[in-house]
C-alpha positions as MATLAB code, in Angstrom:
seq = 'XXXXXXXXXXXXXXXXXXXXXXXXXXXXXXXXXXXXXXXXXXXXXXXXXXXXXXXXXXXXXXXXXXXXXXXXXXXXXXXXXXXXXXXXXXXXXXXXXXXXXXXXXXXXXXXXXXXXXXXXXXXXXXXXXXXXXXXXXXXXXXXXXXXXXXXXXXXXXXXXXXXXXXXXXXXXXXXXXXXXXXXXXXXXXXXXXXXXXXXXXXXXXXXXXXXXXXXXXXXXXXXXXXXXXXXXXXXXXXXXX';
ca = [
      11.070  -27.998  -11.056;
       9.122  -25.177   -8.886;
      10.241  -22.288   -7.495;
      10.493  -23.892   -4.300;
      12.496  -26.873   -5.394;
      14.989  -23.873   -7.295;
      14.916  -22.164   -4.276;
      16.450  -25.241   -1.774;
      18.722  -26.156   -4.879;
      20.604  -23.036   -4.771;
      20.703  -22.723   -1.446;
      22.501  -26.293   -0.852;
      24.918  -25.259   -3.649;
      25.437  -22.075   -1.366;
      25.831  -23.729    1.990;
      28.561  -26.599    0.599;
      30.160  -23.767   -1.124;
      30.343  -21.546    2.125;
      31.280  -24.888    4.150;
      33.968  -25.625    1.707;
      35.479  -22.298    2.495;
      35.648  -22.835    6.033;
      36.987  -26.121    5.541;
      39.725  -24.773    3.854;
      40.714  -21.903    5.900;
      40.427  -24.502    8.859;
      42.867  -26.594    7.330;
      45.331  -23.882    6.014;
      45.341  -22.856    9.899;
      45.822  -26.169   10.829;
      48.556  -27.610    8.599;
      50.861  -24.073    7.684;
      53.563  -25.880    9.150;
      52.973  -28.974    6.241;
      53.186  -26.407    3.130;
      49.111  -26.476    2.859;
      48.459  -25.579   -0.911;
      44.568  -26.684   -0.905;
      41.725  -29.418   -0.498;
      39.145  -31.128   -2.662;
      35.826  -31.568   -1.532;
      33.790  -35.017   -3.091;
      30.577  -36.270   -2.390;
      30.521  -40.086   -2.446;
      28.156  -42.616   -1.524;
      30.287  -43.552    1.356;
      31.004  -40.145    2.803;
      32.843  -37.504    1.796;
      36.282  -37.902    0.287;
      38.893  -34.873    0.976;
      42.083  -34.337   -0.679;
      45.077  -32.567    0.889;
      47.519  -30.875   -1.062;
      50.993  -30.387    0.786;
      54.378  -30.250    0.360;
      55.326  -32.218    3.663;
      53.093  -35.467    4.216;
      54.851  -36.578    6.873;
      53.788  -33.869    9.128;
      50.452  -34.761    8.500;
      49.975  -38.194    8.677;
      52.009  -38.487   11.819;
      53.558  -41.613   12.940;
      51.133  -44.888   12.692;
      48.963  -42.637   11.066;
      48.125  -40.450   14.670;
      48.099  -37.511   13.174;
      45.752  -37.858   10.161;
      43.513  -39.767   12.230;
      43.261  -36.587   14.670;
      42.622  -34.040   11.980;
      40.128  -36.615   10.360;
      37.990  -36.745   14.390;
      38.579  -32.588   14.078;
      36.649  -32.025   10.877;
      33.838  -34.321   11.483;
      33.340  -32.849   14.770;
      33.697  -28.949   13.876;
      31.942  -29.417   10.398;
      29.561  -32.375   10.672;
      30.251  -34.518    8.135;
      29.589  -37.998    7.735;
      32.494  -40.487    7.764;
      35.196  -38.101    5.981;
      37.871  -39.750    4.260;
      41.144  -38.026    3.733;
      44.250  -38.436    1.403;
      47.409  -36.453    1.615;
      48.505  -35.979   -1.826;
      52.238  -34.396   -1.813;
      52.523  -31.419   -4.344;
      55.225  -32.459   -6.943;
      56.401  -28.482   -7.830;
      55.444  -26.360   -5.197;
      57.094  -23.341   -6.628;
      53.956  -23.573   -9.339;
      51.612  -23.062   -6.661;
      50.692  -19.953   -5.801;
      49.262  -20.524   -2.522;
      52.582  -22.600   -1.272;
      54.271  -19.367   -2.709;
      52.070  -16.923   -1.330;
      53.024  -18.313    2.221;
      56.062  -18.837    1.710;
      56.332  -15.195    1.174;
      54.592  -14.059    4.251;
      56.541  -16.521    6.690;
      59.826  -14.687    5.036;
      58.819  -11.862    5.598;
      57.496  -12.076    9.114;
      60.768  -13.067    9.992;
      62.112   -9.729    9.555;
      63.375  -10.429    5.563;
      62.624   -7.141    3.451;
      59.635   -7.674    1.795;
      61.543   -6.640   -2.037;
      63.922   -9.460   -1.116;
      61.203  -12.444   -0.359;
      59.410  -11.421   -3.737;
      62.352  -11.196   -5.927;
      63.361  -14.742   -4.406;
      59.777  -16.112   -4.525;
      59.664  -14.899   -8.536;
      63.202  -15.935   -9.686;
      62.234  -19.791   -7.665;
      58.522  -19.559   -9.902;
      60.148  -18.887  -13.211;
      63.310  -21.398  -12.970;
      60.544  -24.091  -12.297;
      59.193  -23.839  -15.853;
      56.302  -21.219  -15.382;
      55.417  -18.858  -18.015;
      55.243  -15.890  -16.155;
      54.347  -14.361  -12.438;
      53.275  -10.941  -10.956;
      53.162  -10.720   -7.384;
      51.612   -7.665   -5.653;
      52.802   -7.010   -2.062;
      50.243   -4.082   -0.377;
      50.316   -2.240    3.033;
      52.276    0.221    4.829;
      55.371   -0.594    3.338;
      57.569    2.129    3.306;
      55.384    4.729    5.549;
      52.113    5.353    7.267;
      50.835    5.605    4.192;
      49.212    2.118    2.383;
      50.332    1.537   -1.113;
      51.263   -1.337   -3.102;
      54.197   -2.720   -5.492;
      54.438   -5.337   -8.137;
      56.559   -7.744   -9.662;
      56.355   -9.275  -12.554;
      58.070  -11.869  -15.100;
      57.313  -13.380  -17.901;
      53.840  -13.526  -19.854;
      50.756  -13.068  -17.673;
      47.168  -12.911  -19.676;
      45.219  -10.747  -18.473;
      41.533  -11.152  -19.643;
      39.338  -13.529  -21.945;
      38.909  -17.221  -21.326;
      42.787  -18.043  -21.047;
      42.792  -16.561  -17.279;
      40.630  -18.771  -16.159;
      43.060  -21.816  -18.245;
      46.262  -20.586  -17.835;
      46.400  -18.410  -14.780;
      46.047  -19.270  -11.219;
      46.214  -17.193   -8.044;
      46.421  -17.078   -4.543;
      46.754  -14.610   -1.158;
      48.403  -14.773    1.987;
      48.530  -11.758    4.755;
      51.018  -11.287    7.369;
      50.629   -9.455   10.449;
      54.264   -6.736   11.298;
      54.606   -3.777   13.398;
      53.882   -1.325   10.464;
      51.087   -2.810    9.893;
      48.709   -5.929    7.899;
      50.465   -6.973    4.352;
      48.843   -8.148    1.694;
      50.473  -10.873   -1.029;
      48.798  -11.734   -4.123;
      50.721  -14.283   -6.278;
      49.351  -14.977   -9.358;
      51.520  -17.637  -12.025;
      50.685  -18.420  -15.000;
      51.546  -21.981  -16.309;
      53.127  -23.481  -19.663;
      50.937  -26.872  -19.818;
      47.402  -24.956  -19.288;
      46.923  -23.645  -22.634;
      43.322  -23.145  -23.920;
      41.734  -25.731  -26.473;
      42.124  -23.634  -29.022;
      46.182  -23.761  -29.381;
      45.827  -27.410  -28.290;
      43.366  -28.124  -31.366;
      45.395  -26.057  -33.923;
      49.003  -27.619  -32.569;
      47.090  -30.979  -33.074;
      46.257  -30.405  -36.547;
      49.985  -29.255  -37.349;
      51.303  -32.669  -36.125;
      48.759  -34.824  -38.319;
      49.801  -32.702  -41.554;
      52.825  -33.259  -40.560;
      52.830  -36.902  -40.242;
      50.764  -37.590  -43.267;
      52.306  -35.014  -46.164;
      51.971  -38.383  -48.846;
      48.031  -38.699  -48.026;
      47.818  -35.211  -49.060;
      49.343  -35.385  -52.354;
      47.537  -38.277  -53.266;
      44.394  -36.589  -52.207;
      45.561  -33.871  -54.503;
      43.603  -33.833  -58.264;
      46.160  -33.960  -60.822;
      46.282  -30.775  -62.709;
      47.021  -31.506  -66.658;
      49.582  -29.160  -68.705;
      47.889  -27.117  -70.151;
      49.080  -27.690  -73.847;
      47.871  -31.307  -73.242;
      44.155  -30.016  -72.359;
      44.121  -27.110  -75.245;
      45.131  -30.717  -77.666;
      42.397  -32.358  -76.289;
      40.037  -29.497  -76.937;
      41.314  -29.156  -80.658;
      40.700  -33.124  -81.238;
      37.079  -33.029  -80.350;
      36.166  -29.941  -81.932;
      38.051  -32.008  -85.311;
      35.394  -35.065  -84.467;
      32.568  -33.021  -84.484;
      33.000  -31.263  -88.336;
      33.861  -34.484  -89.640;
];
């Protein structure tokens, strides 16, 4: 490949990525009211195929289908692409995704709910849905005219290494009051992500355990050791005779 061909490679990878992004912020604009917790983008021969993750499909397919027919004639309009499919897929725990969570947060507290309260709730709803821990960092002018920042955590969240990118997953929402812009960061960390390694090592626990007699059969046979000084004694007898 030359440096040309390199060149246009990366810069299609850039411009999906970038029209990806707007894609997304289009539709969390677009369907806040639906519990938007993100999209996948696919290429297919066909077209592209986009997945919507909410917690309301109703709201977005509309009756007789009006309403995802609409938002199917907005997107290829606004971001030119050929014959878009989408699927509304309904998100089964929604207090495991941080972005659901996130918003939730900010629509509480732009109703006038103290911002302690709505992340207290928000963290006591992530960890009695099975998660394995949470932090969630509220920033602004919270308290005075000076910004700062709190946080509030439960549980186990990893913090570096290879796990974060298996275990942990994150999300922010902002929220517009009279003090000023907030910030919400939720980050949750989840039970059933856990890196190959634990997977492979819990995997090799279960087959010991369900085949201890293979072992011992595959175990040599280790002789008394009376029996093998006897044996000894009887050849060294053969020998001077």
């Amino acid at each position: 490949m030359s440096g040309y061909e390199e060149q246009y490679a990366v810069k299609s990878v850039l411009k999906r990525q970038m029209r990806n992004a707007e894609l997304d912020e289009f539709l969390a604009k677009q369907l806040v009211d639906a519990g938007y917790g993100g999209v996948d983008v696919q290429k297919t021969p066909l077209g592209t195929r986009i997945t919507v993750y909410v917690t309301r499909p109703g709201l977005v397919i509309g009756r007789g289908g009006v309403g995802i027919r609409a938002l199917t004639e907005k997107v290829e309009h606004q971001f030119g692409l050929t014959s878009p499919q989408i699927s509304v897929m309904e998100v089964e725990v929604p207090e495991l995704n941080p972005r659901i969570m996130a918003s939730r947060i900010a629509h509480t507290v732009s109703r006038g709910t103290a911002f302690r309260r709505a992340a207290l709730w928000a963290m006591n709803s992530i960890m009695s849905a099975g998660a394995m821990g949470v932090e969630i960092k509220v920033s602004g002018k919270l308290r005075s005219e000076r910004s700062h920042f709190e946080k509030y955590r439960s549980g186990v969240i990893p913090k570096s290494g290879f796990t974060v990118e298996r275990v942990v997953r994150q999300a922010t929402a902002d929220v517009l009051l009279k003090m000023g812009l907030y910030g919400i960061n939720v980050k949750i960390a989840l039970k059933d992500a856990y890196p190959p390694e634990v997977q492979f090592l819990e995997r090799v626990q279960e087959q010991q355990a369900e085949s201890p007699a293979e072992e011992v059969a595959e175990q040599p046979i280790e002789q008394p050791v009376e029996a093998v000084e006897a044996s000894s004694n009887e050849q060294a007898e053969s020998k001077d005779a």
